[in-house]
N, C-alpha and C positions, 0 to 999 in steps of 0.2 A: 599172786596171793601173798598177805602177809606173813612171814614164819612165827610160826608159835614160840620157838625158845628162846627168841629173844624182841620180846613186842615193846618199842621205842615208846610208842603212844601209849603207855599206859603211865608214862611219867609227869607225873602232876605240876602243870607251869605256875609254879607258886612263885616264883621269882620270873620268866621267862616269858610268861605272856603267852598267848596264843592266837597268833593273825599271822594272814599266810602272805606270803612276797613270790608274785611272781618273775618267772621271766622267760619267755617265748611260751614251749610245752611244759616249762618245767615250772613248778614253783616248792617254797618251803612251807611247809606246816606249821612249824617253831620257829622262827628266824631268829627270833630275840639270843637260842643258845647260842650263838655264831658270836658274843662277846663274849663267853667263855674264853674263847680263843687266845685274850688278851691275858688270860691266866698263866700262857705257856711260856712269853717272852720272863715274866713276872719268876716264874718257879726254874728257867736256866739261869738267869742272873744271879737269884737267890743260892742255885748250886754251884756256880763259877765262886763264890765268895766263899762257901766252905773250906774252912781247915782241914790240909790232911799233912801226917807226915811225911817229908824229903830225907832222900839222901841227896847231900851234896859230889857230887864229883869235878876235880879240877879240869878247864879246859873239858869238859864235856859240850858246852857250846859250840865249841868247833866243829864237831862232830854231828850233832842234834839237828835236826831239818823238823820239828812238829810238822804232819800231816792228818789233815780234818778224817781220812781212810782210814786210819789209826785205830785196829781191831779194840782197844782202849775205850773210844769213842762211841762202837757200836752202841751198846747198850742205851746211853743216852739219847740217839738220834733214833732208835727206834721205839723208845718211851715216849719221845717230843713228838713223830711220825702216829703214834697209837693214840695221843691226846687229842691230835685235830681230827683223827679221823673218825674216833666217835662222836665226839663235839658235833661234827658235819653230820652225823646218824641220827644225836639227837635233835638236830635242828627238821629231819624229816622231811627229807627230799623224795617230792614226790612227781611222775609224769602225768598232766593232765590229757585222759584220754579224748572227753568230749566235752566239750565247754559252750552252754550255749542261754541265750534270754527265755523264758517263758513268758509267753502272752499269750491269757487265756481271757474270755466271757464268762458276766456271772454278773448274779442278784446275791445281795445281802440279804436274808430272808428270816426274820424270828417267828415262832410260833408260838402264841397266846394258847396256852390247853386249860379249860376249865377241870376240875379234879374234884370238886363242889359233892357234896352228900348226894345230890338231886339224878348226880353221874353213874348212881346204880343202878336208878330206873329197867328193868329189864323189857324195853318196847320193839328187841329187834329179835331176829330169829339169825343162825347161820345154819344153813340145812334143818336138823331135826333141834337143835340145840337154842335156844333162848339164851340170849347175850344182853348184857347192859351198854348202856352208852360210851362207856369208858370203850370195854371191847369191839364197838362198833366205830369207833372213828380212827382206833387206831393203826389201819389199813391207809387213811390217808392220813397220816404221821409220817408210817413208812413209807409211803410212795411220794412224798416230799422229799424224805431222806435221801432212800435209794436211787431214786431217778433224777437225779440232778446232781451230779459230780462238782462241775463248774462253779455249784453256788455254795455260800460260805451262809451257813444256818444256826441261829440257836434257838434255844428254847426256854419260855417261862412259863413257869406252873401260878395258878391263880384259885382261892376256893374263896376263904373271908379275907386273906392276905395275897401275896404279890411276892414271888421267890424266883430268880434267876436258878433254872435249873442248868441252863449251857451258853455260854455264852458265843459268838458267831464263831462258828471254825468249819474247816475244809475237813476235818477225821470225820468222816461219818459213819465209820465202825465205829467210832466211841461214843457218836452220839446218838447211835443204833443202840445201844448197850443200855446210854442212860435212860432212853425211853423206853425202854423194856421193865426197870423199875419204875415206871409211873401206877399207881393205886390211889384209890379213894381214900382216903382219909390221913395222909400224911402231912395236914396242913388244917388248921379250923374252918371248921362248916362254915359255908357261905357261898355268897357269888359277887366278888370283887371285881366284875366285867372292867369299871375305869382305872383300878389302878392296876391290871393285869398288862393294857393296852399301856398305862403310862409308863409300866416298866418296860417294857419293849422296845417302846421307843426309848426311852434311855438309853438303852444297850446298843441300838442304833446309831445315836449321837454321839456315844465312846468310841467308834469308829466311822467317822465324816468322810464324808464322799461329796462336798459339795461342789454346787455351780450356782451362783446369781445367791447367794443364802436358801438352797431348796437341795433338801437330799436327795443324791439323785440314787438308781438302779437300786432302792432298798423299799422293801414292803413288810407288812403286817398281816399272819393269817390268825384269825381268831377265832378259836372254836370253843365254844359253849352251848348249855342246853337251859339257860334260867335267865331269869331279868336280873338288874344288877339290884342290890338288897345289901350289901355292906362296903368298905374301905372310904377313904377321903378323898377321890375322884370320881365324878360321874361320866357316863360314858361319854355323855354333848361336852364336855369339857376336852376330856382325853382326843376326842374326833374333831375338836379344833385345833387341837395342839400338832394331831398330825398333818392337817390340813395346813398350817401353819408352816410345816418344815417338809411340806410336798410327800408327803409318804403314805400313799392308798394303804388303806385296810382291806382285807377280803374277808368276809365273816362268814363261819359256818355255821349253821345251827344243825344241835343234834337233838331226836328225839320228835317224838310224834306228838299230833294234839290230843287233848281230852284227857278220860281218864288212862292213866298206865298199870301196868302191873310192878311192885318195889316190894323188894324181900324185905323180910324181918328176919332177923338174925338171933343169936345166942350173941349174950354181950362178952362172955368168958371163953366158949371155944369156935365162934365164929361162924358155925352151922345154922343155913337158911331155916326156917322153923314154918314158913310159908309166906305168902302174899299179900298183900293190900293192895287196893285203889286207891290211886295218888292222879289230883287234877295235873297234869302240865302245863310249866309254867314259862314255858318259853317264848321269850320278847321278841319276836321276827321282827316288829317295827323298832324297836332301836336298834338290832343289827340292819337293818336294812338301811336306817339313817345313817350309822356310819359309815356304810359302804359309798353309799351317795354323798356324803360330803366331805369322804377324801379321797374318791375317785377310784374306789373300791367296786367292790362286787359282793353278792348275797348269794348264797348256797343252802340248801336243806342236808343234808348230811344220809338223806335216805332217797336220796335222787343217783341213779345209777349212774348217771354221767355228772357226780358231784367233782371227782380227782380231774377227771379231762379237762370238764370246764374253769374251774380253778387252772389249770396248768396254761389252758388256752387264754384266757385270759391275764397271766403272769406275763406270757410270751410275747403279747402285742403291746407290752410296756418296755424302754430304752432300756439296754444293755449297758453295765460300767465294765470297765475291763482293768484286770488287775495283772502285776507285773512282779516274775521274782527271776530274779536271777541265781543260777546255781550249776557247781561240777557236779557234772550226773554222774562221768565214771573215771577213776583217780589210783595210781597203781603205786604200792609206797616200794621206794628205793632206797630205804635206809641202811638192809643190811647190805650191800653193795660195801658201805665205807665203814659201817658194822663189822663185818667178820673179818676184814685185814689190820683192822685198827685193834682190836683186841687178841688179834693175834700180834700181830708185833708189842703191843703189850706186855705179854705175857712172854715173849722170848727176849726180851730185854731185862722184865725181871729176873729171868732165870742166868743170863750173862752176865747181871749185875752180881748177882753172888750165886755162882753156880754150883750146885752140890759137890761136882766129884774135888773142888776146892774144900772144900767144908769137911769133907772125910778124911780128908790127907793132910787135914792139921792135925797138932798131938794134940 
């Protein structure tokens, strides 16, 4: 473990850089300090030139043998002995315990969530409790998330507009978190179905995977419950653009046919006030066309085996495999050269001008 009272790494490589040099088990953290070193030749020379007073004595020559042991000398060579050996602490010499490649399997995988007005509908039940659409899909949100380690996921929010709410990453505690703030109305009414799909894939394209010009191991789920009714893409458009760069959509639709039940609210403290009947308006034939013409799939969002199948179907599509290399476990060695370098240090200071000297002038 590292010692607390005196943590090397907490010194900011403002000049020194930070990349590590190995060699065998061992490598350095900081290498860059290791030209300090050139400081030490630099600061003896500069004290060999200093002025001090002599007495001359005759014929003292003959006598005089200079020796580098020369209790005289201590001080010095344990000042020069305490410079490299921090120098070497702060460069952060450390033993690599385990060093090894990862290669893992996995889908790029974004998720289109419509957030649209139409997303209150409350057409589903959970137990004794009536839910809206939003609370009914986002079971398979999480089970996107949660169940699948391997794949690197983000997510875009769509209503009249098209918003990158995550963009592809492995934390999926974090982007557990950010789907947990998803709500209805944080974006203007509407249902922007093609440019929800176009930003998606966008985000796709920002990190390419290809082969032949076709994106490979990267898909599209897109869950909505309305026909598209606003943005500057239409869906037939957006579903060629992914057909174009090889990248199946799976479309879910949420929400049931006919009429539904849709709260009316208090505009000022938010409280349901009661019900209407509201036609549903949800386009199964356009999600169904995208799914067919980029080699997608169609889901009902109120179908019990909606997650499995979706899943089953992700799985009998090509795997890309991604690659990081990384020290899993690394043990710092710094105060090793740490604690005798600052001790001789500091008994060199104290030799260089040592108190009970200092008392015993008048």
């Amino acid at each position: 473990m590292t010692p607390s009272f005196l943590d090397f790494a907490s010194f900011p490589p403002v000049f020194f850089g930070a990349w590590n040099f190995g060699f065998g088990d061992f490598q350095l953290a900081s290498p860059l300090w290791l030209f300090a070193l050139l400081l030490v030749p630099a600061i003896l020379i500069l004290r060999g030139r200093r002025r001090v007073p002599v007495m001359l004595v005759p014929f003292a020559a003959a006598w005089h043998r200079p020796s580098l042991a020369s209790a005289a000398r201590w001080p010095a060579w344990l000042v020069t002995v305490g410079l490299i050996l921090v120098t070497v602490a702060l460069a952060r010499p450390q033993r690599v315990e385990d060093k090894r490649e990862v290669r893992t399997e996995g889908y790029d995988i974004m998720l289109a969530i419509d957030l649209s007005g139409s997303m209150l509908a409350e057409d589903y039940e959970r137990g004794s409790e009536r839910i809206n659409r939003l609370q009914a899909i986002k079971p398979v949100i999480q089970a996107f998330i949660t169940n699948r380690p391997t794949d690197r996921i983000g997510i875009v929010v769509f209503a009249g507009k098209a918003y990158t709410l995550a963009p592809l990453t492995f934390d999926h505690a974090w982007l557990a978190r950010q789907t947990e703030r998803l709500e209805i109305g944080l974006i203007e009414d509407g249902t922007a179905i093609g440019d929800g799909l176009g930003v998606a894939l966008t985000r796709l394209e920002q990190s390419r995977h290809d082969h032949e010009g076709r994106r490979q191991g990267a898909f599209v789920v897109l869950l909505t419950d309305g026909s598209n009714n606003r943005g500057s893409l239409q869906p037939a458009q957006a579903a060629a653009i992914a057909q174009s760069r090889g990248v199946p959509v799976y479309t879910i639709g949420a929400g049931r046919d006919g009429f539904v039940p849709f709260p009316v609210k208090d505009q000022q403290t938010g409280r349901v006030l009661g019900y209407r009947r509201v036609l549903s308006d949800l386009d199964e034939g356009t999600l169904r066309e995208i799914a067919a013409t980029t080699g997608g799939q169609y889901f009902r969002a109120d179908d019990a085996n909606t997650v499995a199948g979706a899943f089953r179907a992700i799985d009998s599509a090509k795997k890309i495999e991604f690659q990081a290399k990384s020290y899993l476990v690394t043990t710092e060695l710094f105060h090793w050269p740490a604690a005798p370098g600052l001790f001789a240090l500091a008994l060199g200071a104290i030799l260089i001008r040592p108190p009970w000297r200092r008392e015993a002038s008048p």
